[in-house]
C-alpha positions as a LaTeX table, in Angstrom:
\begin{tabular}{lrrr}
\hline
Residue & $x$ (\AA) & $y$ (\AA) & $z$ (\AA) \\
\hline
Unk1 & 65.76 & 96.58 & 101.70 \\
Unk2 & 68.73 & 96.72 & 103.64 \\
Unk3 & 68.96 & 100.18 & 105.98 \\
Unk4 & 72.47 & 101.29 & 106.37 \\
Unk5 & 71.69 & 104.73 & 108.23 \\
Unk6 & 69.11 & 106.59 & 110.00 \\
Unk7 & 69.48 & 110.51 & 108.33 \\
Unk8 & 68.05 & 113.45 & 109.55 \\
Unk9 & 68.08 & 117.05 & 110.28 \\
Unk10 & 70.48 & 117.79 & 106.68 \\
Unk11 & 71.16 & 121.65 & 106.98 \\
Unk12 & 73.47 & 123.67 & 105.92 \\
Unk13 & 75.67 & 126.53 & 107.97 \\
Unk14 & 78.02 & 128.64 & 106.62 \\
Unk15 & 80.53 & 126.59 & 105.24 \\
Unk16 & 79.09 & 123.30 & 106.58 \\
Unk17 & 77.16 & 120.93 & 106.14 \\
Unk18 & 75.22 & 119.37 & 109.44 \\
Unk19 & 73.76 & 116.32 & 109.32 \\
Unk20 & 72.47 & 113.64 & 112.14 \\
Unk21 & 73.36 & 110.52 & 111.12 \\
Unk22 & 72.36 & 107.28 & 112.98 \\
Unk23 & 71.14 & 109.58 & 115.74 \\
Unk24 & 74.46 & 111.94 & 116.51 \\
Unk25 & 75.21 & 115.27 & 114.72 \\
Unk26 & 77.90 & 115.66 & 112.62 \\
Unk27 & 79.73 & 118.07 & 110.79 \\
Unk28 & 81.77 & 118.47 & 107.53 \\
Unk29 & 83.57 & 121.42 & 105.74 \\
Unk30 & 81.71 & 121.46 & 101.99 \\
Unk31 & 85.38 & 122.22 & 100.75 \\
Unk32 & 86.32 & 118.59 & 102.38 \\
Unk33 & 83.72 & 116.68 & 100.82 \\
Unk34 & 82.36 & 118.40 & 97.54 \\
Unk35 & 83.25 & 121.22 & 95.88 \\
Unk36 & 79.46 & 120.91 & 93.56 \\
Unk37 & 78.36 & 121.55 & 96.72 \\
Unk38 & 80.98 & 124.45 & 98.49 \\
Unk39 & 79.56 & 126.39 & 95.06 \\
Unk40 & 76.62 & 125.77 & 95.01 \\
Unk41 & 73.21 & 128.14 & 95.13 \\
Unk42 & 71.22 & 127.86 & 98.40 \\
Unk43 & 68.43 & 126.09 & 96.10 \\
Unk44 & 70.93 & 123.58 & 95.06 \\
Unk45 & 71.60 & 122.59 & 98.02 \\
Unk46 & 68.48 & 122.69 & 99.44 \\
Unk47 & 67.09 & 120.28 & 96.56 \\
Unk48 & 68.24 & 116.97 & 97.39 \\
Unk49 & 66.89 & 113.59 & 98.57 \\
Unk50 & 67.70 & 110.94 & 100.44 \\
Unk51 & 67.88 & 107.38 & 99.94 \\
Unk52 & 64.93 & 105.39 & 101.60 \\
Unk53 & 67.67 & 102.89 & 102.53 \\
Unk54 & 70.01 & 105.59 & 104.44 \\
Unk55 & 73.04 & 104.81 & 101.55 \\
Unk56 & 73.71 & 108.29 & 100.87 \\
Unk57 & 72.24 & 111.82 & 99.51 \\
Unk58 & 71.98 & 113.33 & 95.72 \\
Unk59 & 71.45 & 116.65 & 94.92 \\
Unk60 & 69.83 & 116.36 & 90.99 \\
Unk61 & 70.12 & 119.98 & 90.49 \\
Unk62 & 74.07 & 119.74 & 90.94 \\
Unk63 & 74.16 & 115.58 & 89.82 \\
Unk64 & 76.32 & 115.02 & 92.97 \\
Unk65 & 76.30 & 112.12 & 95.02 \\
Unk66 & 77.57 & 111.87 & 98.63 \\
Unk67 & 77.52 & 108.01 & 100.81 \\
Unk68 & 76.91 & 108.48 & 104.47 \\
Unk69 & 79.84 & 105.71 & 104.57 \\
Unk70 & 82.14 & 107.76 & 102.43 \\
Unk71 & 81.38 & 110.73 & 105.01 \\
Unk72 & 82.52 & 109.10 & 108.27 \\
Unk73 & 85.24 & 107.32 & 106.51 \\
Unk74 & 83.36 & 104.01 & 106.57 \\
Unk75 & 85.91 & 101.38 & 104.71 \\
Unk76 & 84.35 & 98.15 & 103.17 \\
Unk77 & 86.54 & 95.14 & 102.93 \\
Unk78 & 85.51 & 92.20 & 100.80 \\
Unk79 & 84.90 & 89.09 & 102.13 \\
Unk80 & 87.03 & 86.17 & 100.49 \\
Unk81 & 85.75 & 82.76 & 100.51 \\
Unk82 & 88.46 & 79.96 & 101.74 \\
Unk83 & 89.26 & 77.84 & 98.80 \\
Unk84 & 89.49 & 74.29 & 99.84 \\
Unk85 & 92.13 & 72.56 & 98.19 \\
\hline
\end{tabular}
């Protein structure tokens, strides 16, 4: 299994939620990045796993899904193959 990030330390302060990610702490408004979560209980948020492989983080008490590469703005381009003519 591919591992995309190292997560650790998810907690969640005021109106923010603090995450290290990959070794460095971040931080991100809940209004920015889900408002499931900006609403939420403190049991709802505090019910959540993460994926083994570091993709991202689902809360099944709120069904919300966040990706660690959606949260640092993390952009995936395909990669075309050359067609040889």
């Amino acid at each position: 299994m591919k591992k995309y990030h190292q997560i650790n330390d998810l907690k969640f302060e005021d109106d923010f939620l603090t995450l290290t990610i990959d070794g460095k702490e971040k931080r991100f408004k809940l209004k920015d990045i889900s408002p499931a979560l900006e609403k939420a209980s403190e049991r709802e948020k505090n019910t959540y796993e993460i994926s083994p492989s570091g993709y991202g983080i689902y809360w099944p008490l709120l069904d919300e899904d966040i990706s660690i590469d959606g949260l640092l703005e993390i952009v995936h381009t395909p990669k075309w193959k050359k067609k040889i003519a």
